[in-house]
Wavefront OBJ file of the C-alpha trace (Angstrom):
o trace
v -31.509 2.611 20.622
v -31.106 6.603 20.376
v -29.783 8.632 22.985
v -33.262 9.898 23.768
v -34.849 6.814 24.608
v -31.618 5.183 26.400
v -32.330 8.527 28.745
v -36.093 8.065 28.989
v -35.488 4.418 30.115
v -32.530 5.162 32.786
v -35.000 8.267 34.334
v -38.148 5.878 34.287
v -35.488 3.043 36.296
v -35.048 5.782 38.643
v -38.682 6.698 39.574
v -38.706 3.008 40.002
v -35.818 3.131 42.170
v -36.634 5.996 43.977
v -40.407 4.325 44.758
v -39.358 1.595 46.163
v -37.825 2.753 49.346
v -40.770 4.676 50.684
v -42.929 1.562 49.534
v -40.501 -1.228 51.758
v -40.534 1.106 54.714
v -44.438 0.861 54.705
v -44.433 -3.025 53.884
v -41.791 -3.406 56.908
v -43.723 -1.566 58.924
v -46.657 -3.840 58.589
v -44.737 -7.233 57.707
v -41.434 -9.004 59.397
v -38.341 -8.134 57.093
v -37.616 -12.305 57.454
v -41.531 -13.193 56.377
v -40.674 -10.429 53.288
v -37.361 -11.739 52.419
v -38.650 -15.333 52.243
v -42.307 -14.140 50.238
v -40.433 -12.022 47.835
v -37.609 -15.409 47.129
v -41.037 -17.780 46.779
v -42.383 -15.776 44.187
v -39.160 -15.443 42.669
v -38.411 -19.258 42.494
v -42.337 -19.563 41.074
v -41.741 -17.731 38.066
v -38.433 -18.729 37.460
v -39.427 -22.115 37.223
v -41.916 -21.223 35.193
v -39.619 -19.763 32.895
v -37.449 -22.290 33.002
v -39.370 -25.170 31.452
v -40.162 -22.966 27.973
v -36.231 -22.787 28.029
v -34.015 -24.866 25.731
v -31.146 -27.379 26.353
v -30.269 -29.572 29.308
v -32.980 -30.351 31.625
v -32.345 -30.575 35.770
v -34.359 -34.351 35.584
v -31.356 -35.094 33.290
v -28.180 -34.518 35.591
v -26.603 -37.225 37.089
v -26.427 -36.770 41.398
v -22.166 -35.860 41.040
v -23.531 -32.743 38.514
v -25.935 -32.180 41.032
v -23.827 -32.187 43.889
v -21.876 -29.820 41.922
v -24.346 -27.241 41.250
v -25.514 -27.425 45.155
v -22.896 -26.516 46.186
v -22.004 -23.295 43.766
v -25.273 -22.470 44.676
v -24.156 -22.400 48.204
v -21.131 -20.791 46.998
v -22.963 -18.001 45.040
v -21.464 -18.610 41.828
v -24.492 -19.958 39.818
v -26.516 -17.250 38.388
l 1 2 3 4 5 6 7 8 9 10 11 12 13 14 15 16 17 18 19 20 21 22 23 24 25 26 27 28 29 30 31 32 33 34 35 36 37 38 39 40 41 42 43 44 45 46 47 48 49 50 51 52 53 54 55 56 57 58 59 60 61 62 63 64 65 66 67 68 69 70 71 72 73 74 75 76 77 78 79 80 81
């Protein structure tokens, strides 16, 4: 990637960036921050999962219930990602 474009794409990240804050303060105006927080993690989770099933390798149906106890709780922890 050339310095140019590596530019281009950090300056188009921060128009982004910078559009996003006047757009939440409208949406929290109109919507509960906890009814946003748990829309914006549902659609999240739908298209991960989505994604998920083209993937490769182990499948979450395969794990026995001590490797899923195991991911629960780093999941709790915060340390899957």
């Amino acid at each position: 990637m050339s310095r140019y474009s590596a530019t281009l794409l950090l300056v188009v990240a921060m128009c982004f960036t910078g559009t996003n804050v006047p757009l939440g303060k409208a949406v929290v105006a109109e919507i509960p921050v906890y009814a946003l927080i748990v829309f914006r993690f549902a659609v999240a989770t739908a298209v991960l999962a989505v994604l998920a099933r083209g993937e490769e390798g182990p499948k979450l149906r395969d794990m026995s219930l001590a490797q899923a106890g195991d991911l629960l709780l780093l999941s709790l922890l915060g340390s899957v990602g």
